[in-house]
C-alpha positions in Angstrom: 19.3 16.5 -2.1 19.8 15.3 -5.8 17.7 12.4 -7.1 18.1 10.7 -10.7 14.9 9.8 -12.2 15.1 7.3 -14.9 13.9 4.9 -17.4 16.6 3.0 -17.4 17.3 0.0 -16.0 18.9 -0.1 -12.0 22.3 -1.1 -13.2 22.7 1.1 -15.7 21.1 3.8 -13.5 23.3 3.0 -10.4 26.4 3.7 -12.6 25.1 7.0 -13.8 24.3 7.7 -10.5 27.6 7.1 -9.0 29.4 9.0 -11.8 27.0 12.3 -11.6 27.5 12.0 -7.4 23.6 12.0 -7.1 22.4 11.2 -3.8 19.7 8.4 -4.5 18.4 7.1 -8.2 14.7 5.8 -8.7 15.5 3.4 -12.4 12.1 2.4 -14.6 10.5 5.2 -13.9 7.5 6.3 -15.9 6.6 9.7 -16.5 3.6 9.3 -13.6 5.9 7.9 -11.2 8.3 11.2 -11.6 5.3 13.3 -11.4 4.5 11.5 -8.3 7.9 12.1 -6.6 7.6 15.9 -7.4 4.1 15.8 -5.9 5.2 14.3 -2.9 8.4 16.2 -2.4 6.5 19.2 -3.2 4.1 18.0 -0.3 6.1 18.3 2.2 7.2 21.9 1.5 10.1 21.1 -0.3 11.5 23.4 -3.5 11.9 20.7 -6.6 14.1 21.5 -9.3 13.6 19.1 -12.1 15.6 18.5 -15.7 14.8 16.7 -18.6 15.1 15.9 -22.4 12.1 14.1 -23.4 8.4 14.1 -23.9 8.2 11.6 -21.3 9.4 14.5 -18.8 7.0 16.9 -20.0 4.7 16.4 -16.7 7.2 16.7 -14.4 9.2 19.6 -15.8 5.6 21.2 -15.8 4.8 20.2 -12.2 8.4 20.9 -10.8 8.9 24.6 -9.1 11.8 25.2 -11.1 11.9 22.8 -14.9 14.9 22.8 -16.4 14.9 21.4 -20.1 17.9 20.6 -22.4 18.3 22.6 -25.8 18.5 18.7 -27.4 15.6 17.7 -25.8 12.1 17.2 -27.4 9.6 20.0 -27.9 7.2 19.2 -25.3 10.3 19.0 -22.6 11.2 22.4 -23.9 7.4 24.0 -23.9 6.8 22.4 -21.0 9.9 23.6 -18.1 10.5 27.0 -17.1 13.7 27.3 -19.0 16.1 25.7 -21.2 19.8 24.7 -20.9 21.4 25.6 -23.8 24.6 23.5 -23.6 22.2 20.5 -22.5 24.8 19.9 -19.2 22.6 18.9 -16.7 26.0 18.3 -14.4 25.9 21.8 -13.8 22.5 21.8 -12.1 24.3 19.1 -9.3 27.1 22.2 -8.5 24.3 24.9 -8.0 22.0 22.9 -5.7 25.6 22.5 -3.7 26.2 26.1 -3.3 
């Protein structure tokens, strides 16, 4: 299952979401309120994979299983997930969780 996790706003978010083929969206999200999603997913056994560009992300790249930062991101996104996408194409991530 693919979730978008955002600060933006639920319009723009619901387009983005619709275009990437995510599953569900969560839009005005603050960085505690992706940490708790992780948390909870994590609760209840599940494996989360997270990505994300800014220092805002930096909790929940840390907390995710597997934290997936992009090359043009910050440097607290980068220092703080597992590894970095170097052609920042987060699309990508959608077609391995498929497989």
């Amino acid at each position: 299952r693919t979730v978008m996790i955002t600060g933006d706003n639920p319009m723009t978010a619901a387009a983005i979401a619709a275009e990437a083929g995510v599953d569900d969206f969560l839009a005005q999200a603050t960085p505690e309120d992706k940490l708790k999603l992780i948390r909870d997913e994590q609760a209840k056994g599940k494996l989360v994979a997270m990505c994300g560009d800014g220092t805002n992300d930096a909790p929940a790249l840390a907390q995710a299983d597997v934290g997936v930062a992009m090359n043009t991101g910050t440097v607290a996104a980068r220092e703080a997930g597992n590894m970095v996408d170097l052609d920042s194409d987060p699309t990508k991530l959608i077609e391995i969780v498929e497989i």
